[in-house]
N, C-alpha and C positions, 0 to 999 in steps of 0.2 A: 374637171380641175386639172392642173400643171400639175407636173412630179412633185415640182416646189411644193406649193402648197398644199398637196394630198399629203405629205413625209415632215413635211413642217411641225405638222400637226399632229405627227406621231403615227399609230397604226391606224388605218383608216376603220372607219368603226364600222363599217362591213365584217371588215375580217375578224376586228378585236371581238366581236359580240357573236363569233359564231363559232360555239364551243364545240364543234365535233372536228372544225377544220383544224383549230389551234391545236385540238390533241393531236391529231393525224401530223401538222406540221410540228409538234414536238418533234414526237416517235422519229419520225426522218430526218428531223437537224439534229438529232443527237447520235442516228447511226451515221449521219454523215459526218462529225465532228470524230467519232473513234474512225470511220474509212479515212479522214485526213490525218491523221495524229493526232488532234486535238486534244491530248492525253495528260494526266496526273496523276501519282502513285497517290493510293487510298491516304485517309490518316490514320489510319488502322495501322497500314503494311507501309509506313513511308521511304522504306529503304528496301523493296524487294519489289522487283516487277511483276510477280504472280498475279498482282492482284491490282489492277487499272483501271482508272474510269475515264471520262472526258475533262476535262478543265470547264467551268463554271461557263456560260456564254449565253448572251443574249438571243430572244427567239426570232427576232425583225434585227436590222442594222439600223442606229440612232441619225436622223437626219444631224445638218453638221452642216453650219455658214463656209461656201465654197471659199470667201474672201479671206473667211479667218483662218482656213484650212491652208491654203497657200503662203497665206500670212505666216503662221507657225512655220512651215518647211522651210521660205525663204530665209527666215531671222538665224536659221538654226547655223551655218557654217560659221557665220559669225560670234554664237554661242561658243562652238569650237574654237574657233581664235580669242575669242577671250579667257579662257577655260586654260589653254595653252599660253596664252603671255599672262597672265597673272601667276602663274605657276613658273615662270622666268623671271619674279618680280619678287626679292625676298623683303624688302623693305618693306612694300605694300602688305605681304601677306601676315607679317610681324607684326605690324601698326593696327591692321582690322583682327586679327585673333589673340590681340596681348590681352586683354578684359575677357576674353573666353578663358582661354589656356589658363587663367587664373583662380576660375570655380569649377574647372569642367573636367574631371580628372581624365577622362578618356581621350578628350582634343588634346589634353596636355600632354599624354603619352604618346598618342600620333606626331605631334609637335617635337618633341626632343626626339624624336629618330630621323625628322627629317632636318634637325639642327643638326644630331649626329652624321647624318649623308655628307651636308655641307660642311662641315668641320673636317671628312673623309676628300674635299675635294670633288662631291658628289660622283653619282653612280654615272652609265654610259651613256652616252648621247642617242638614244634610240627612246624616243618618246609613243608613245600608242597611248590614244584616248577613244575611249567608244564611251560616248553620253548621251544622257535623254532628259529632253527638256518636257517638263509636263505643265502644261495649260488648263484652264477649265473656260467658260464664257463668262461676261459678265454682266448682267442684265438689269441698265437702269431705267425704271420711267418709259417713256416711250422712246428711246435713242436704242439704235441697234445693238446688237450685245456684241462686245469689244473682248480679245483674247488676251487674256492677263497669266501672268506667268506661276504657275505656286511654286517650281522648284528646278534645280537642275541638277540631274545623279551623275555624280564622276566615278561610281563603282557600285558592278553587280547590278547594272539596268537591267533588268529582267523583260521578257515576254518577245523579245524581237523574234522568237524562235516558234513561237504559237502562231503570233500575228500574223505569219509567214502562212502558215496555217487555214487562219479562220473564212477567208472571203469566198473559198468555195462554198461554204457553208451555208453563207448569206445567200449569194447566188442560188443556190437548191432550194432553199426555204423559199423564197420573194418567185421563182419561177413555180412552186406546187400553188402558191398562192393567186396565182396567175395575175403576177406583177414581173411580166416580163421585161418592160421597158425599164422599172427600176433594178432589175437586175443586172442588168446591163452598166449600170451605175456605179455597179461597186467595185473599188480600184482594186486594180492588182498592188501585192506589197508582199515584200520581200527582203525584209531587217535582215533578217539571217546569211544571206547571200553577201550584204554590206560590211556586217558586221564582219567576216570569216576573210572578206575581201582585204581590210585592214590588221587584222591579225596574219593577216599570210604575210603581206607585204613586211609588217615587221620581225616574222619569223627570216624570210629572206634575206632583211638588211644584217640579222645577226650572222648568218653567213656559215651554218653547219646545216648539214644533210642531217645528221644523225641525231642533231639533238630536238626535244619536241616541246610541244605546248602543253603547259599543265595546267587542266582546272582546277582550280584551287575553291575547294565544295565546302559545301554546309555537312554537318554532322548528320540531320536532317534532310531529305531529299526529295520531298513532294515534286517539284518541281524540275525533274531530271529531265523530260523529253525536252522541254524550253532548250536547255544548253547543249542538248542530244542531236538538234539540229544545226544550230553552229557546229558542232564538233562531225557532223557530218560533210556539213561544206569543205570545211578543212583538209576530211578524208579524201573528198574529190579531187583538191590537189595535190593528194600523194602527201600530204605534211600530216606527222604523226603526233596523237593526242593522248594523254591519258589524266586521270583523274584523281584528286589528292585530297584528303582531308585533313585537317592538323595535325591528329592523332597521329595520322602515316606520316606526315614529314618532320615533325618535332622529333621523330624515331632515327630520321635517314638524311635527313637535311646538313649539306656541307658545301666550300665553296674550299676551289685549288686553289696554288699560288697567284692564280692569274687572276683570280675575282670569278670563274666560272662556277654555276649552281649547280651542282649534282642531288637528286632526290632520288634513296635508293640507287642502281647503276646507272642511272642517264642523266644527260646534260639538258639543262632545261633552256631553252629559248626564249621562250614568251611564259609569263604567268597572270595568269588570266583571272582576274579575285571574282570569284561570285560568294566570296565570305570574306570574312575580316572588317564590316562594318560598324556590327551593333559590338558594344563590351560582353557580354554574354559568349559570344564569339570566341574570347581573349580566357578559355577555364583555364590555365595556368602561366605561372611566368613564363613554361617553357614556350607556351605561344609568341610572347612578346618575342623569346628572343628570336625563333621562328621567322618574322617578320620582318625582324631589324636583316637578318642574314640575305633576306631574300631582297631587301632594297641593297644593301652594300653588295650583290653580287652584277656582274655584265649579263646576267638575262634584263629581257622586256618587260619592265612588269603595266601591267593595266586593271586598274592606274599607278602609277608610283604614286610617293605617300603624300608629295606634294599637289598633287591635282587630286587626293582624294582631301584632303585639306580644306583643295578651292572650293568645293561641294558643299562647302558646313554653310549654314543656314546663316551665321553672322557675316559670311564674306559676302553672299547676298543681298544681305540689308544695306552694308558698307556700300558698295555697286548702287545702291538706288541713291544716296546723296548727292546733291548739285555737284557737277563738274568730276565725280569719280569716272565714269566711262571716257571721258575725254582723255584721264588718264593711257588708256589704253587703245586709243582710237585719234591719235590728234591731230591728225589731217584729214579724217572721215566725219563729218557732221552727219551722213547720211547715214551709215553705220550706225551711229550711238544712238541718232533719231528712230533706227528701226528697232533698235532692244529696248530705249528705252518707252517706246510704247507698247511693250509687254509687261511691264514693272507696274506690281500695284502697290497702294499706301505700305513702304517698311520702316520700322519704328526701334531706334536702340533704347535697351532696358541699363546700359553702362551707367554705373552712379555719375550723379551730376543733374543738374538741371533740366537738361534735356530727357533722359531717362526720368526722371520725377514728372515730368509733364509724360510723356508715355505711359507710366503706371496712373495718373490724372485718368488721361483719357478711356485707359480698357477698364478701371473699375467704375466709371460713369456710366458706359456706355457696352458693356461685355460682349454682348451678340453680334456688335459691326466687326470682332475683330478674329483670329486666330492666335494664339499662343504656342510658340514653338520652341522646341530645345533642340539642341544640335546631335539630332537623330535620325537613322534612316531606318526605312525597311516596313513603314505603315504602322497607322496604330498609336501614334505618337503625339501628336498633334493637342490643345486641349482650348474648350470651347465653352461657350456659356457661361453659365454659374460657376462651372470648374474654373474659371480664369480666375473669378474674383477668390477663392477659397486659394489658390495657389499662390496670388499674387500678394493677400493679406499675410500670408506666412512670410515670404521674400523679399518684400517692397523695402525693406530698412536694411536688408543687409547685402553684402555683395553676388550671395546667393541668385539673385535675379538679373543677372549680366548671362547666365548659362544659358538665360531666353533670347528670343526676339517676339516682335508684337508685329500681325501681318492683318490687313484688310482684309476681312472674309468676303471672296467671291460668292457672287452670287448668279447661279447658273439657271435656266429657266427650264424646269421640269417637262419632261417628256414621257407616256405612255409606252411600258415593254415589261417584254416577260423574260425575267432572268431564271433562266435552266441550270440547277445543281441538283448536285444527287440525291436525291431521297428526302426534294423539297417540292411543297406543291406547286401544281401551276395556275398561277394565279397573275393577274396583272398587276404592275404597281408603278408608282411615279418614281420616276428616274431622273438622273443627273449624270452625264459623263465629262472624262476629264481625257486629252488627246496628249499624247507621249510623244516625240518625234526622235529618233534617234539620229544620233551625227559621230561620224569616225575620221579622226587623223591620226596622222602618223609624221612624225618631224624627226627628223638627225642634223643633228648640228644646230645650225639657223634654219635650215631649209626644211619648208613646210612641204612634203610629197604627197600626200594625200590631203582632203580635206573637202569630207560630204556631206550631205543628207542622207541616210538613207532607208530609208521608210518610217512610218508611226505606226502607234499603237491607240487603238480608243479604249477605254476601259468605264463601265458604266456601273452601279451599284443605287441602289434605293435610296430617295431621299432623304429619307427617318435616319440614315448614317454617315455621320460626320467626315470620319478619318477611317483610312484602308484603305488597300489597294486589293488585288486578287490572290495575292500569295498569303495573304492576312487573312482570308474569307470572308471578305467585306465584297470586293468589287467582280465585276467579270466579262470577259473577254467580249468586243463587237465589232465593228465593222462603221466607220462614218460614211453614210449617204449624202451627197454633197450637193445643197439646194441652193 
């Protein structure tokens, strides 16, 4: 049999059926995933390094449609451009989030700071965007499975810094298995290198030596080698980094006459959110104000509060109606043709008619669709039977505009073994969803960066809906490209 078709079909049943090999290939992709860094603090010890294990990871890499794989990389710089002139477009953004901002208290707090920016004359012309558009397949009938989009993060994409990580991994395991020809298959990637590449540049454009990048972190930090590796990149270019929590800057956070950000004694450059998403985030007002200071200041921040905005789940759906993309594309038909065959069925919950037929549709029919609220960070999402029990509560009153209603993909299960700690091993059917991250950087009008630059597969057991790996649902893999 072809690669294709051996890897098509998951692990070939030689291997999957031969329990002394699988243990023995455990044992070695997982000392090999701690010799790459494949690393996460326990959740015992989540803020102390004493105590580390590997990050969650599949024990074979998930075969992965080479067209749809290309597909996704291709569409993504234009994701970036769109991500970036929508976030230059205040009418547009006002028009698609006025029915949010209106039940949503969280977007509506994010909202009035970025009314506040603009009523300030907004903040400095130094934009940085690092985003990641996630996909899953879609699988109808006998027609090939087609790549459909679920989402796109403008803040705190996580995993670039693993992924970077994992494909030695693959490689070790697929070569003891003696599948050397597939080993040979698995791409090199290298998010973290992309990512840092884009953050330098707009550390540069701010144009101090002395002043550095602050991670701007979670209170919680399972997840610290992910960002440990960007901020290593960094370090290779001599550009200094350090790391902040609310706590610590609600303490020390100030801005001079000039609009410069000081935290504690240094000038901050670029601020780099890998928090401040979920309200949870926000434990006091002094966070809020926290946040307002650090957009009204001339550091970089990524994302400012407008492009974490464009990210909410309604701008989304807004995007998938007739003639929106044209909006932003209108001498590109090729363009809008290529994102918009990533967009699957999205559905407004806005009172009126049209929202009355969308609540029609998911409680007739619950299981075709997903239920979304304007959340990030996994876990979120709600399905089934839970649609209708949420929807009978909200469907009369303006409560249910904080939704949108999305076409459940439908991904075509694959055989693998997912390796976490101190779970057995055992085989299970699987489903993965592929990440792609893309980095600009723009001043002024002028777009100076603007990439691709690597993905992420992330793969988790069928029997679960929603999660991703930082949620302990999903986990790290590798796409094998047939």
């Amino acid at each position: 049999l072809s690669i294709a078709t051996r890897m098509a079909q998951g692990i070939p049943d030689e291997v999957m059926m031969n329990a002394a090999l699988i243990k023995q290939l455990a044992e070695v992709a997982r000392d090999e995933a701690l010799l790459q860094g494949v690393l996460m603090r326990t959740k015992e010890t989540p803020n102390s390094s004493e105590l580390v294990t590997y990050a969650p990871f599949t024990l074979f890499p998930s075969p992965f449609p080479k067209a749809a794989f290309l597909q996704a990389l291709a569409v993504q710089t234009h994701y970036n451009t769109l991500v970036d002139r929508i976030s230059q477009d205040t009418e547009f953004l006002l028009q698609a989030l006025a029915s949010t901002i209106e039940v949503d208290d969280f977007s509506a707090r994010l909202f009035k700071i970025h009314q506040q920016i603009l009523n300030e004359g907004g903040s400095r012309s130094i934009v940085l965007g690092l985003n990641r558009s996630d996909y899953m397949l879609d699988k109808r009938g006998d027609q090939p499975p087609s790549l459909k989009q679920i989402e796109i993060n403008t803040i705190a994409a996580s995993f670039g810094g693993l992924s970077s990580r994992t494909p030695d991994v693959h490689r070790r395991v697929l070569k003891m298995a003696d599948r050397l020809e597939e080993s040979q298959h698995i791409l090199d990637n290298n998010p973290a290198a992309g990512l840092a590449k884009a953050i330098a540049k707009a550390w540069e454009l701010y144009g101090s030596e002395r002043a550095v990048v602050m991670f701007f972190v979670e209170e919680v930090q399972r997840n610290v080698f992910d960002q440990r590796c960007i901020e290593r990149e960094l370090w290779k270019r001599n550009i200094p980094t350090f790391r902040k929590r609310f706590d610590d800057i609600c303490k020390t956070i100030r801005l001079d006459q000039d609009k410069r950000l000081f935290v504690g004694g240094n000038e901050i450059a670029v601020v780099y959110f890998r928090n401040g998403y979920m309200p949870q985030n926000y434990f006091s007002e002094q966070c809020w104000e926290a946040r307002l200071t650090m957009e009204r200041s001339m550091a970089v921040k990524c994302p400012d509060i407008v492009s974490h905005l464009v990210g909410t789940k309604k701008v989304q759906q807004v995007l998938a109606k007739p003639g929106v993309l044209e909006r932003f594309f209108p001498d590109q038909p090729q363009v809008v043709e290529q994102i918009r065959a990533t967009f699957t069925g999205l559905y407004s919950l806005d009172m009126g008619p049209e929202g009355d037929r969308t609540i029609a549709m998911a409680l007739a029919e619950p299981d075709r669709f997903v239920l979304k609220p304007q959340r990030e960070g996994g876990g979120n999402n709600i399905y089934g039977s839970e649609i209708i029990q949420v929807l009978e509560k909200v469907k009369d009153s303006s409560e249910r505009m904080a939704y949108i209603l999305m076409d459940k993909i439908n991904p075509a299960p694959v055989q693998n073994y997912l390796l976490r700690r101190d779970a057995p091993l055992a085989v299970s059917s699987c489903v993965s969803e592929l990440g792609v991250f893309g980095a600009y950087v723009r001043q002024g009008k002028d777009l100076l960066m603007n990439e691709c630059v690597g993905h992420l597969l992330r793969t988790k057991s069928s029997e679960h809906s929603d999660g991703g790996v930082a949620a302990g649902v999903a986990v790290l893999d590798n796409p094998l490209l047939v």
